[in-house]
N, C-alpha and C positions, 0 to 999 in steps of 0.2 A: 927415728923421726916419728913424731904421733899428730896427730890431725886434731883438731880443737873443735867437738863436734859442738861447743855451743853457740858457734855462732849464725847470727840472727840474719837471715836474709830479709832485706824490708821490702814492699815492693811499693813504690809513692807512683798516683796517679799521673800520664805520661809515660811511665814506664812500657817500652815496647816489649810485650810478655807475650812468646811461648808455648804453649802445654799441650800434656798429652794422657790421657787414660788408658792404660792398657791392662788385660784380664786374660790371660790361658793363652799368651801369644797374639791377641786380638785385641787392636785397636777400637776401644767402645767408643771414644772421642776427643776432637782434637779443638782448639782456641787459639786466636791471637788477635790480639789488640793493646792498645792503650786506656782504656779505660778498666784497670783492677785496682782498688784502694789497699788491695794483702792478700799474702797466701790464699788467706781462709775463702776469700770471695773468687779465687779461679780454683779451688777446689769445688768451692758448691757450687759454680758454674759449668764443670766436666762432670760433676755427680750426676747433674740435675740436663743435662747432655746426653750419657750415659745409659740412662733408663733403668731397667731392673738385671740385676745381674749377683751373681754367689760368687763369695770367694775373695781373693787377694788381689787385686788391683797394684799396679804400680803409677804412682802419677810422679811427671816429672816437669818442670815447670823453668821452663830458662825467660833469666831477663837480660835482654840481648841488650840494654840499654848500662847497664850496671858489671855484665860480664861473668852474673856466677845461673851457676843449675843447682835446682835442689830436687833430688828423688829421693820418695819415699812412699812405702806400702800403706796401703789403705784397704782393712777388710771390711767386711761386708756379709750380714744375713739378710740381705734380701734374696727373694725367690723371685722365678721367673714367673708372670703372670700367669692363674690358671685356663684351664683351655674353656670356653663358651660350652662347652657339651659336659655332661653331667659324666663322671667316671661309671662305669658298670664294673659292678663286682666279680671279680672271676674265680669261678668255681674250684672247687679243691682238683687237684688232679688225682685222681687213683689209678693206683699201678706203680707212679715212677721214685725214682729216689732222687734226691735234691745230692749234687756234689758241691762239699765242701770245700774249696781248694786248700785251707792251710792243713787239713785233717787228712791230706791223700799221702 
């Protein structure tokens, strides 16, 4: 039996949608309603939810109106915002030895 990955989920406005962003086990954010005109506009409505985060995301997006789910990975370089205080540079250490782990 093989799955026919090209098919099109549409999502027409009315449609009761759904969704959810998750990242490392962690739910960044969640949506539902009826107003999404497509996919693309309840992804950048959980992106944009979401805030700043690194890595692989999974969004999954059910329209409970139509009967199907679609999940699919969503990466991401963004960084987490930097901190308001300026980093200080930290000194060399002398003395110690740095442990490698794949080298031990």
């Amino acid at each position: 039996m093989t799955m026919n990955k090209n098919i099109m989920n549409i999502v027409n406005i009315g449609d009761r949608i759904c969704a959810t962003l998750e990242c490392n086990g962690r739910r960044l954010a969640s949506i539902s309603g009826t107003h999404f005109a497509s996919l693309d506009a309840v992804r950048q409505a959980l992106v944009g939810l979401a805030g700043r985060y690194a890595g692989i995301a999974v969004l999954t997006v059910r329209n409970c109106t139509q009967g199907w789910r679609d999940v699919t990975a969503l990466a991401t370089m963004r960084r987490p915002a930097a901190s308001a205080q300026p980093a200080v540079a930290a000194a060399p250490r002398m003395g110690s030895q740095y442990l490698i782990p794949w080298a031990s």
